[in-house]
RODO-2510 file (C-alpha; in nm, 4 decimals, decimal comma):
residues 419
     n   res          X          Y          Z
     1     x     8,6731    11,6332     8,7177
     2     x     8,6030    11,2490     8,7962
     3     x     8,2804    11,1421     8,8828
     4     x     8,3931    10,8866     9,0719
     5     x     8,4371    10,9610     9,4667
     6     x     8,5461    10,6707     9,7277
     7     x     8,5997    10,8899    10,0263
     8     x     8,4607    11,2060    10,1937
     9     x     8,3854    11,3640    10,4730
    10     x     8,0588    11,4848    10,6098
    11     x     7,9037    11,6557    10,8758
    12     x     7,5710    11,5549    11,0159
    13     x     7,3539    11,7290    11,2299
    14     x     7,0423    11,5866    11,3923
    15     x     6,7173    11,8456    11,4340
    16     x     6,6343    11,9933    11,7822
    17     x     6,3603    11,9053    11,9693
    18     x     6,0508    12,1323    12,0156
    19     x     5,9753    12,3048    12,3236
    20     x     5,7665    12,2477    12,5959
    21     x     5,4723    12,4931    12,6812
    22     x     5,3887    12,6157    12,9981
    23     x     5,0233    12,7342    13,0093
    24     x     4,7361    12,7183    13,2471
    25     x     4,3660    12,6411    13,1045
    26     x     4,1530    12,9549    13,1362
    27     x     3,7963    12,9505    13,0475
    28     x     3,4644    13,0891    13,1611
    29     x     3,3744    12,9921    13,4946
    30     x     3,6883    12,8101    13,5747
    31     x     3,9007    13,0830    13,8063
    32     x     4,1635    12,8198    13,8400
    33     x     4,2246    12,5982    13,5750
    34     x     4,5386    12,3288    13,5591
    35     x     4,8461    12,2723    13,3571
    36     x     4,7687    12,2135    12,9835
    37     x     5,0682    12,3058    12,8391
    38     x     5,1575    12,0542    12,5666
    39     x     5,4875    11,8799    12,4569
    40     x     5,7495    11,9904    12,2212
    41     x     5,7946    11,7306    11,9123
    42     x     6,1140    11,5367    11,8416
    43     x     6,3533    11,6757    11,6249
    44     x     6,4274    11,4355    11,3116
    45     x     6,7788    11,2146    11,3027
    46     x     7,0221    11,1375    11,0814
    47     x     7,0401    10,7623    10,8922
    48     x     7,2840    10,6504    10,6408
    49     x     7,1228    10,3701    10,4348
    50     x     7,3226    10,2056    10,2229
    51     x     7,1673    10,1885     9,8422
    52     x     7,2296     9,9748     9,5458
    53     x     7,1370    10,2386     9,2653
    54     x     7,4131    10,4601     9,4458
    55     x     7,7482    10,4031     9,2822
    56     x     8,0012    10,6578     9,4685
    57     x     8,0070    10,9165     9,7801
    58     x     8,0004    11,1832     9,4596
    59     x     7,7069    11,3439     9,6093
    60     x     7,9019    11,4339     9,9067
    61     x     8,2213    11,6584     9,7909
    62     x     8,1156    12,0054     9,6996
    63     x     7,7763    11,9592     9,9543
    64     x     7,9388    11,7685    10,2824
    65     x     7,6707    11,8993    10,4995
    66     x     7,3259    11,7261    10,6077
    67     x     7,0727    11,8778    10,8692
    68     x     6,7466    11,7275    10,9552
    69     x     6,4495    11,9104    11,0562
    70     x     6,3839    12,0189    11,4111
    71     x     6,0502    11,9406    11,6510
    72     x     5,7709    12,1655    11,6638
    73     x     5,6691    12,3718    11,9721
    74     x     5,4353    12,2574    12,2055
    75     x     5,1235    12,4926    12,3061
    76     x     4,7806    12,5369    12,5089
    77     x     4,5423    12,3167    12,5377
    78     x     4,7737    12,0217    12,5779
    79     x     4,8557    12,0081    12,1863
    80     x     5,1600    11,8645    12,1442
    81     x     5,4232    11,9841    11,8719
    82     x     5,4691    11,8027    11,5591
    83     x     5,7836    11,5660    11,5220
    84     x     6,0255    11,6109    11,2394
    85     x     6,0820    11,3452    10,9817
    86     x     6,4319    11,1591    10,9931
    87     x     6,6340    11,2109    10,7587
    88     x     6,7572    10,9138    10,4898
    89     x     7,1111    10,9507    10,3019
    90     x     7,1265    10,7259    10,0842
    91     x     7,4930    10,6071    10,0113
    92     x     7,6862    10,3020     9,8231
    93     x     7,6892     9,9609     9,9340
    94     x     8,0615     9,8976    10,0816
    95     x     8,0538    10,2801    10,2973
    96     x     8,2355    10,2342    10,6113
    97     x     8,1649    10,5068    10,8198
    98     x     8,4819    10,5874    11,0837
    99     x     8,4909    10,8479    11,3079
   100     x     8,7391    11,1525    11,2945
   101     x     8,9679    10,9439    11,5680
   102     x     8,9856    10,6721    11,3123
   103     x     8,7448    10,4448    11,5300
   104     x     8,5239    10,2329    11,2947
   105     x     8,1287    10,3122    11,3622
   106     x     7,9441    10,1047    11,0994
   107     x     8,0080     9,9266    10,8076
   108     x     7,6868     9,9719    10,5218
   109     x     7,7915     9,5976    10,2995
   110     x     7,4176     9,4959    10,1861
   111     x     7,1641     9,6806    10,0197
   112     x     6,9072     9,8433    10,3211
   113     x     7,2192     9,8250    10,6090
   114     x     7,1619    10,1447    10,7887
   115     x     7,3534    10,3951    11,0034
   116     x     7,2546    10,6637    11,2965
   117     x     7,4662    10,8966    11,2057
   118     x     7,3226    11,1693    11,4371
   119     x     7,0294    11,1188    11,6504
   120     x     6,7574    11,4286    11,6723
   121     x     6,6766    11,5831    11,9736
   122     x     6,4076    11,5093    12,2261
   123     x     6,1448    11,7539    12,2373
   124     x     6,0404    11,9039    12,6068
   125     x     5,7412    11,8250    12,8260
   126     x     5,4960    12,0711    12,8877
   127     x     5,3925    12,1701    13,2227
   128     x     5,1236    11,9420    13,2532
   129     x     5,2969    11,6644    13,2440
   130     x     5,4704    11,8044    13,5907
   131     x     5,1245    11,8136    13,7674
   132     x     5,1435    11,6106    14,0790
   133     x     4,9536    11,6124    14,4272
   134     x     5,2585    11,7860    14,5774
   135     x     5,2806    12,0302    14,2618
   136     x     4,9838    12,1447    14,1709
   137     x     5,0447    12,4348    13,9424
   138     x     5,3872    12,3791    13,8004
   139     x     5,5447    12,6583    13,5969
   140     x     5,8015    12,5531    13,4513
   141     x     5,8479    12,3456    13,1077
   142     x     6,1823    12,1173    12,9947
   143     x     6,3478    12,3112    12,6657
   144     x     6,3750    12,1160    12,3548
   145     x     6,7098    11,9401    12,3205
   146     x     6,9676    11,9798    12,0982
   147     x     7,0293    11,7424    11,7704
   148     x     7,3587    11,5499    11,7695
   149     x     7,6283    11,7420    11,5894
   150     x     7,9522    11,5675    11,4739
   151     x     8,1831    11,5220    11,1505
   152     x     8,2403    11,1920    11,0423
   153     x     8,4690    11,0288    10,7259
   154     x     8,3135    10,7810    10,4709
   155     x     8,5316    10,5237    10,2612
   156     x     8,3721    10,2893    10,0147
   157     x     8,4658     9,9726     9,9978
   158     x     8,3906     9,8598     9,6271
   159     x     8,1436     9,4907     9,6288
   160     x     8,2185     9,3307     9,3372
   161     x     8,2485     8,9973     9,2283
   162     x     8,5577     8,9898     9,0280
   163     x     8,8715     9,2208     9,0723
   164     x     9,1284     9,2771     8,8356
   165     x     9,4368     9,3444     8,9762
   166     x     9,8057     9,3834     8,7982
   167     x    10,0910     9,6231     8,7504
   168     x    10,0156     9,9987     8,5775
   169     x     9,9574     9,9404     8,1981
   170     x     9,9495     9,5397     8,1811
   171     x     9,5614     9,5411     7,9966
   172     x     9,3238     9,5894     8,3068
   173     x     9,1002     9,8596     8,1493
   174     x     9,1541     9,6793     7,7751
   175     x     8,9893     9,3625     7,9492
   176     x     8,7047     9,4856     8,1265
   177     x     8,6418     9,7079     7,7718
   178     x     8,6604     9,3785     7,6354
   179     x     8,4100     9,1062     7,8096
   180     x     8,1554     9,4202     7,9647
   181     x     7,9769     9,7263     7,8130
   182     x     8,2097     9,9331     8,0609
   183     x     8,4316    10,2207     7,8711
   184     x     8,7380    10,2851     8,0760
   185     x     9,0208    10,5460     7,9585
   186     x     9,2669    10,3273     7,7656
   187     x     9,6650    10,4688     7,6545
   188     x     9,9486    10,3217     7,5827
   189     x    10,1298    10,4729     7,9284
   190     x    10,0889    10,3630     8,3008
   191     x     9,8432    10,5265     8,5644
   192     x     9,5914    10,5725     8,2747
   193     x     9,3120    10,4448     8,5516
   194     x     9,3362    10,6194     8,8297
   195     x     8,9884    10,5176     8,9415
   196     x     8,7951    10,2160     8,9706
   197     x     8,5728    10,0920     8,7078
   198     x     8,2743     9,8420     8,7108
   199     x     8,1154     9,6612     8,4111
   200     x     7,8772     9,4086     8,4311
   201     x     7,9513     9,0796     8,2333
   202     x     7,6475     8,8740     8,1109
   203     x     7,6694     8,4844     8,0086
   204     x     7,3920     8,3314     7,8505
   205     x     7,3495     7,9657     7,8186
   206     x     7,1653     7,6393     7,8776
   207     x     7,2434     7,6652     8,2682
   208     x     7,0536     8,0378     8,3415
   209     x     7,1395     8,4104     8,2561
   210     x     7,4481     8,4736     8,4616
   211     x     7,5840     8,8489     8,5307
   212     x     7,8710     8,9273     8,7535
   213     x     8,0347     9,2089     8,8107
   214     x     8,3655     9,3084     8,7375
   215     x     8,6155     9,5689     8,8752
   216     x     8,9185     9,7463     8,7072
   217     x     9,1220     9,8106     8,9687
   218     x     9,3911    10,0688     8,9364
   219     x     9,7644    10,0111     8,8870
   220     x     9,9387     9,8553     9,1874
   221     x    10,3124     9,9279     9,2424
   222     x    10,5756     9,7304     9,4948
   223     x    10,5375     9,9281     9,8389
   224     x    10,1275     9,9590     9,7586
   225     x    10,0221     9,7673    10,0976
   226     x    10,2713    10,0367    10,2881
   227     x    10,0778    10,3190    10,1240
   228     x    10,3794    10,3973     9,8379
   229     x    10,1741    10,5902     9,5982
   230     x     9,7919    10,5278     9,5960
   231     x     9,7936    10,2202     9,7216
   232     x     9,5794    10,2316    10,0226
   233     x     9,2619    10,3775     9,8147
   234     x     9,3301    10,1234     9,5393
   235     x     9,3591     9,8012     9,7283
   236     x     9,0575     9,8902    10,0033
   237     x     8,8518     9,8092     9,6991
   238     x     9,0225     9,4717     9,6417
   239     x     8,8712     9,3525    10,0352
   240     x     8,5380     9,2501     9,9239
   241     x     8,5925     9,0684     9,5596
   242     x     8,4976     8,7405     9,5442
   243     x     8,7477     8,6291     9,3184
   244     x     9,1013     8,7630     9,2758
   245     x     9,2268     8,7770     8,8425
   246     x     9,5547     8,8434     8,9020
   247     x     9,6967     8,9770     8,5236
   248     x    10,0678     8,9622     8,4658
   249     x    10,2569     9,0921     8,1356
   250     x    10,3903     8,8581     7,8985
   251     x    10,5491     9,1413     7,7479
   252     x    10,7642     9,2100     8,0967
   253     x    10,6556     9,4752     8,2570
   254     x    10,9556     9,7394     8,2597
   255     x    11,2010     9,4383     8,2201
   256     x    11,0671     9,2543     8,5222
   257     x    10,9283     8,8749     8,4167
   258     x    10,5581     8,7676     8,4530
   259     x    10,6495     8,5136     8,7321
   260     x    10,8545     8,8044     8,9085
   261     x    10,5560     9,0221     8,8974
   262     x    10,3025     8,6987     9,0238
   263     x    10,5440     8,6979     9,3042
   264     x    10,5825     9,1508     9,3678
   265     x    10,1966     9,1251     9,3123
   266     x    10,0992     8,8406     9,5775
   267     x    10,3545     9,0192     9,8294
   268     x    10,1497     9,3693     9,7848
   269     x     9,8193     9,1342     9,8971
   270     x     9,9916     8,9373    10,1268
   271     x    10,1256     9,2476    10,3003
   272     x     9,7698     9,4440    10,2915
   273     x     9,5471     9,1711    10,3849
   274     x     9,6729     8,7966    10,4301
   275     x     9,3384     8,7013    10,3934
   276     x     9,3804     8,7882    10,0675
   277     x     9,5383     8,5200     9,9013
   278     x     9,2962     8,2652    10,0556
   279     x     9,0185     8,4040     9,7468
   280     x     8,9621     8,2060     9,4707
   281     x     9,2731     8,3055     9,2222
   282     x     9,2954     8,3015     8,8575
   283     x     9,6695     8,4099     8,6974
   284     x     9,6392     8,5093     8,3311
   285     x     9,9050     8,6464     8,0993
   286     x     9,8167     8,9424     7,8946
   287     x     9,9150     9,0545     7,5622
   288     x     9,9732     8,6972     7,4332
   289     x     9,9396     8,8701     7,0750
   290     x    10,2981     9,1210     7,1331
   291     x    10,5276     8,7705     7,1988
   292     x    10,5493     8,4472     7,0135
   293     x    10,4281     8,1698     7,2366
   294     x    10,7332     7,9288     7,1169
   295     x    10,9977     8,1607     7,3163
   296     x    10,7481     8,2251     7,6163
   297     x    10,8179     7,9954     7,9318
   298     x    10,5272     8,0142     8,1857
   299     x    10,2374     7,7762     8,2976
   300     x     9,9506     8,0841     8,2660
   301     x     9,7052     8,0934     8,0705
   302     x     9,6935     8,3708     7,7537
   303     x     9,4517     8,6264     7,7078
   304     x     9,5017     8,9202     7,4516
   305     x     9,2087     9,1774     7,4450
   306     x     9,3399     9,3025     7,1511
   307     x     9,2229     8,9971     6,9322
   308     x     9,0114     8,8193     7,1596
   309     x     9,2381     8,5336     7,2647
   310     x     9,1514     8,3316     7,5697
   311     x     8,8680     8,5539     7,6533
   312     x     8,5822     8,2966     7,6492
   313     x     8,7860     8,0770     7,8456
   314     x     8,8846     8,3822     8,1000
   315     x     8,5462     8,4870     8,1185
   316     x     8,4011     8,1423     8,2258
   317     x     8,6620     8,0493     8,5152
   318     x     8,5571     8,3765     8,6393
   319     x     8,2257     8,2871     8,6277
   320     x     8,2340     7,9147     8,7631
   321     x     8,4657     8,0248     9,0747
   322     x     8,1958     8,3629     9,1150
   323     x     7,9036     8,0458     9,1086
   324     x     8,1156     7,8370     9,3606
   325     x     8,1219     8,1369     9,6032
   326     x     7,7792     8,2992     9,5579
   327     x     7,6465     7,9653     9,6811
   328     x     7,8779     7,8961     9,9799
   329     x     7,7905     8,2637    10,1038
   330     x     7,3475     8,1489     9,9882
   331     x     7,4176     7,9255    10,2579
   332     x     7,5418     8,1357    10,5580
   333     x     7,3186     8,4596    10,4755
   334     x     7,0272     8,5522    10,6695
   335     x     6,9139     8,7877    10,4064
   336     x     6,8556     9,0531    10,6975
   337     x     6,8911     9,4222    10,7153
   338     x     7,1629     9,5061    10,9520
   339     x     7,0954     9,8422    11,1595
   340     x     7,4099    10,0291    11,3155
   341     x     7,3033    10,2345    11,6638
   342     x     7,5888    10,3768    11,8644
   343     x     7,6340    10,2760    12,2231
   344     x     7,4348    10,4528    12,4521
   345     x     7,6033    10,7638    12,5617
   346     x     7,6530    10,7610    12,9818
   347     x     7,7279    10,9988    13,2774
   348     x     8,1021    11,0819    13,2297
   349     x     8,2531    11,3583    13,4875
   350     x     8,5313    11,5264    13,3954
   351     x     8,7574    11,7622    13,6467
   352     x     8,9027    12,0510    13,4682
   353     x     9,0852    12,1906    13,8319
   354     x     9,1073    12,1543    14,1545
   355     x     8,7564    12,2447    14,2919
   356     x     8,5670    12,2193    13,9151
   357     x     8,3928    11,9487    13,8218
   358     x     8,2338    11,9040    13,3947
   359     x     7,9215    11,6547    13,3576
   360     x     7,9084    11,5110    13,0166
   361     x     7,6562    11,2910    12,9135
   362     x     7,2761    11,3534    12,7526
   363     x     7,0553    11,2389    13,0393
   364     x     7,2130    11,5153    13,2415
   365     x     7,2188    11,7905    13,0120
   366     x     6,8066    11,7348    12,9489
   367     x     6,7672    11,7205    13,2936
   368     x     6,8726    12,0402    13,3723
   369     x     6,7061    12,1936    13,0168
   370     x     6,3950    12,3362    13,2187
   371     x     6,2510    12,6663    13,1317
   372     x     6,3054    12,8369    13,4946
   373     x     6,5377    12,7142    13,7242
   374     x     6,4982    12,9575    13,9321
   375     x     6,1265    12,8299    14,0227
   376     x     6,2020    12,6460    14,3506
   377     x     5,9705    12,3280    14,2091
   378     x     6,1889    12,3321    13,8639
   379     x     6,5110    12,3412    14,0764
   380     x     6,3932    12,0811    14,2982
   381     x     6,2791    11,8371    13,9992
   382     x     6,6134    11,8680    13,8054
   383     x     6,7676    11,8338    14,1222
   384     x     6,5881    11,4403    14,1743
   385     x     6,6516    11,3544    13,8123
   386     x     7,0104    11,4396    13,8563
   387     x     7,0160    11,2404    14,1811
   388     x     6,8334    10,8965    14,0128
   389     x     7,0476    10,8892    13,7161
   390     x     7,3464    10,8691    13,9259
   391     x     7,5190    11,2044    13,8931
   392     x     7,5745    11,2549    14,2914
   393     x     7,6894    10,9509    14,3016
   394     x     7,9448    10,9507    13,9822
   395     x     8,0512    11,3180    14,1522
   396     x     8,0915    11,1626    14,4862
   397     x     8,3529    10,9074    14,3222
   398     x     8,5160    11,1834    14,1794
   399     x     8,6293    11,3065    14,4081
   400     x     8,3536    11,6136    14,4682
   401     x     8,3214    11,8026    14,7883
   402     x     8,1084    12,0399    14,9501
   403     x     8,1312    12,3686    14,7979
   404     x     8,2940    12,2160    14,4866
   405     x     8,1652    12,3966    14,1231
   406     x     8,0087    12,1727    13,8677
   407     x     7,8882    12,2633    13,5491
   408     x     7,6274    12,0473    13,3481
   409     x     7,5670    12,2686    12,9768
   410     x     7,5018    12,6224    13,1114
   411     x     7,4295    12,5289    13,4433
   412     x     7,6502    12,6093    13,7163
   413     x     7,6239    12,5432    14,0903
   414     x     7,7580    12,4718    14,4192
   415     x     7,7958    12,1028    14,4687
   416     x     7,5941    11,9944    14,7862
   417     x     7,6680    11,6231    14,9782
   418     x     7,3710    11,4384    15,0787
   419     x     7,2745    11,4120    15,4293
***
């Protein structure tokens, strides 16, 4: 089973928030004490950070599922419950998280780049904190609320600095064997890599100790950019090289020339992503060892990885164009941590018939999370949170009239115009 993974999904759920306590101080000598019912703590939330020691969403087949703690309850004495910690998944530099509908959420490039995947509930005030002149001895406490709850689909985007790209069986996985420590499966037949592979590939000279890295990017066949065969999940990882070596077989690959190929090949990127072809470009021939240069008719330059033929001089165009970009990117980065936080979610209404009336949305659902709503002060309070976050008013433009049903969670009542 390969222990390489480049897409997943996963389900996230953010902790719930404590409770709030509803208690009244009793002591010696004090017949009527006050509120001192404490809070409830938050419930922990969900972050993906994206991590340079993490090399593929492997962690994430067999175990899609990630829950973060929930808040503690509140109690007497005004002691509030303890918050949860949030929750840090660590995942490869390149995730792009979408969600289910397809919609792009964040995209994790740099080392640190983090996600909210799920956001933990709020935990509930305590009575006390309900203690007004008008309300004196309030009985009633706001629940804990829930953790966000969703499924969402990662894809990782490989960063590398050099991608190999050709037809099935042209020498991709011989090269990178070749120039890095990286040990690919090699075979004389095509789709022997059906995965990406990355190997580092050191230079040492008078200049400084250079390393880039270098990806092995599976087989490509015509029809790739429309999705014919893989070739969606191989090319996604082609986006973010730096520089494009585009290898071509001397030997004609299944009868079809190396400058037919250049052209099938530069189609497939041309089709995917124009962008594409505006990367730094290096065409090399491979397998300059299986045909006698005298007969061979092309302007590319030879490599064989079999004996080691053009491979210093391979190895440092790759690394002069990788230096050329490296420092036109040093001088547009700002070297900061990019955090992803999903728009803030507002009152929706939603009419499910003629006379029924949903309210979506967070703010309302916590305002009507109080432990009695049948106390005429709790009714009364959710009733003036409802009204100053604009739910009357989004009802109104619904279309809402007097005796109308709306539902907010588990709450159901008559709607009532104001006066």
């Amino acid at each position: 089973m390969s222990n390489f993974v480049d897409e997943c999904n996963i389900n996230v759920e953010g902790g719930n928030g404590g409770a709030g306590c509803v208690s009244f101080r009793r002591e010696a000598h004090v017949s009527k004490g006050g509120p001192d019912g404490g809070d409830g703590g938050n419930g922990g939330s969900i972050w993906f950070v994206a991590d340079h020691n993490t090399a593929s969403l492997l962690n994430f087949r067999d175990h899609p599922h990630r829950k973060a703690g929930s808040g503690k309850h509140g109690s007497s004495k005004k002691k509030h419950g303890t918050s949860a910690v949030d929750l840090e998944v660590k995942v490869p530099e390149g995730t792009v998280v979408y969600h289910f509908d397809g919609t792009e959420l964040a995209d994790l490039r740099s080392h640190g780049d983090r996600f909210l995947a799920a956001a933990g509930g709020e935990g509930g005030k305590g009575n006390a904190r309900f203690l007004s002149n008008k309300r004196r001895a309030p009985a009633f406490a706001e629940q804990g609320e829930e953790g966000e709850e969703r499924w969402l689909r990662l894809e990782l985007k490989l960063v590398a600095d050099v991608a190999l790209v050709g037809f099935p069986n042209v020498g991709k996985s011989t090269l990178i064997s070749r120039i890095s420590a990286a040990k690919p499966k090699i075979a004389n037949y095509p789709f022997t890599t059906l995965e990406p592979n990355l190997g580092v590939v050191r230079i040492d000279d008078d200049k400084d100790d250079f390393e880039m890295v270098v990806a092995d990017i599976p087989g490509l066949i015509e029809g790739a950019a429309e999705g014919k065969g893989l070739g969606h999940q191989f090319l996604r990882h082609v986006e973010r090289a730096r520089v494009l070596v585009v290898l071509l077989d001397l030997a004609s690959w299944e009868g079809v020339s190396p400058q037919d190929q250049e052209e099938a090949l530069l189609h497939e990127l041309r089709s995917y992503q124009p962008e594409l072809l505006d990367r730094p470009r290096i065409m090399v021939a491979s397998k300059g060892d299986m045909v006698s240069e005298d007969t061979a008719e092309h302007d590319y330059d030879v490599i064989s990885s079999v004996t080691g033929e053009g491979l210093p001089q391979l190895v440092g165009k790759m690394a002069d164009a990788v230096r050329q970009v490296r420092a036109a990117e040093a001088e547009l980065d700002t070297s900061e941590i990019v955090i992803h936080r999903p728009v803030a979610e507002t009152i929706a209404i939603e009419k499910i018939s003629q006379d029924q009336y949903v309210v979506h949305g967070r703010q309302a659902l916590r305002a009507v999370r109080l432990s009695d709503l049948t106390d005429p002060a709790a009714l009364e309070h959710a009733q003036k949170r409802l009204d100053s976050i604009g739910v009357n008013r989004a009802l109104r433009t619904a279309g809402a009239r007097e005796g109308d049903t709306v539902h907010i969670g588990d709450l159901s009542f008559e709607y009532e115009e104001d006066i």
